[in-house]
C-alpha positions in Angstrom: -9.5 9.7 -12.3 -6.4 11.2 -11.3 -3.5 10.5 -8.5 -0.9 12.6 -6.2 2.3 11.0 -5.1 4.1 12.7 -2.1 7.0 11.9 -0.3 5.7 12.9 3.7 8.0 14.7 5.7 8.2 16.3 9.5 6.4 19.7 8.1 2.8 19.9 6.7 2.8 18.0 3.3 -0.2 19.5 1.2 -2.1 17.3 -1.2 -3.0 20.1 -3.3 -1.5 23.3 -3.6 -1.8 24.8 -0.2 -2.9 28.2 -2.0 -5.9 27.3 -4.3 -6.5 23.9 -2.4 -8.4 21.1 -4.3 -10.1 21.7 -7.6 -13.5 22.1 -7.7 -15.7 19.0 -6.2 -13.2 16.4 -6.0 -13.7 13.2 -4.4 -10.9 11.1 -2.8 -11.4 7.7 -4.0 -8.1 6.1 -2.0 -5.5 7.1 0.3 -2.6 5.0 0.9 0.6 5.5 2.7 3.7 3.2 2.4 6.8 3.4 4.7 9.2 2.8 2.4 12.3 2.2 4.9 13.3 -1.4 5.5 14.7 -0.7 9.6 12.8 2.7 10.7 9.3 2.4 12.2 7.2 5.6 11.1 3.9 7.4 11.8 1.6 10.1 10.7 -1.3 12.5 11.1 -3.6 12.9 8.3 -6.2 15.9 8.3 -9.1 17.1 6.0 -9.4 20.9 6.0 -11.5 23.1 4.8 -10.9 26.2 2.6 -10.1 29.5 4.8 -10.0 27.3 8.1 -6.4 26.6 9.7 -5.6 23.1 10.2 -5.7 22.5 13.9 -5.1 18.9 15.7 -8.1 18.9 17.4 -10.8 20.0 14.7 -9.5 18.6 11.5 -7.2 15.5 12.1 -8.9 12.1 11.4 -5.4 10.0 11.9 -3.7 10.5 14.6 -0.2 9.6 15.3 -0.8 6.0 12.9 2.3 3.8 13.5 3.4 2.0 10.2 6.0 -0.3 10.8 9.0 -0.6 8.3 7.4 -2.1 4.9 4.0 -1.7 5.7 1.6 -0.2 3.8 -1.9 1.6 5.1 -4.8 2.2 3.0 -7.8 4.6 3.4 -10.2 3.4 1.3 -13.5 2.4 2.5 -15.0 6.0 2.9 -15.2 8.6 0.3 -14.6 12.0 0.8 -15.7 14.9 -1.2 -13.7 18.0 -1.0 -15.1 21.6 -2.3 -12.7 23.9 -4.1 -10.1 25.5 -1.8 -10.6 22.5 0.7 -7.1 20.8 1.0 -5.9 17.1 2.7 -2.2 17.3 4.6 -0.2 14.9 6.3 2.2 15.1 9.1 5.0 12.7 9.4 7.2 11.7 12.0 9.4 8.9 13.7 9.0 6.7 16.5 12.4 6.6 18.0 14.1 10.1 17.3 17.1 10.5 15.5 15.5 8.5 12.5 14.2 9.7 9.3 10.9 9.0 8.4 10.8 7.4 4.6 7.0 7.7 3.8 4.9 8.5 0.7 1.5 8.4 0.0 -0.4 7.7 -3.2 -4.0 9.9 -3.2 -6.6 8.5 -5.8 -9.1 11.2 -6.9 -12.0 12.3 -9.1 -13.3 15.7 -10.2 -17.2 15.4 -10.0 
């Protein structure tokens, strides 16, 4: 078992490298996503893409726009997902009341099978 920390940010935050994409069969065990800030409500997108296809909101986003409120924690761990090699997982962060900064990171749990 292996694990990917990332802080999230305003841009497209790959999982794995956004060239090469996952390793080969991997299965995503847990994803979790803290917001880390003690005063700044935050949200994201997550999406599973796969390998040669563009991430697009409307085909490959299965969060959408998920508010965490400052010191909350989310986790994603009820499903498994298996990913072939090249596929990839990104996130999209962002802020509720503009101006902020959002302070989120996310902790990806993962096996090659």
């Amino acid at each position: 078992m292996a694990i990917k920390n990332l802080d999230l940010d305003t841009t497209a935050t790959y999982v794995f490298d956004s060239v090469t994409g996952a390793p080969s069969n991997t299965a995503i065990t847990t994803i979790i996503v803290c917001n880390n800030s003690a005063t700044v409500p935050a949200m994201f997108d997550l999406h599973f893409v796969e390998q040669g296809v563009p991430y697009d909101n409307d085909k490959t986003r299965v969060i959408n726009n998920l508010e965490l409120e400052p010191k909350e924690t989310f986790s994603f761990d009820s499903e498994r997902v298996v990913l072939s090699q090249g596929d990839n997982i990104y996130f999209m962060a962002d802020v509720v009341n503009p101006g902020d900064t959002p302070n989120l990171s996310a902790t990806i749990s993962y096996l090659e099978v």
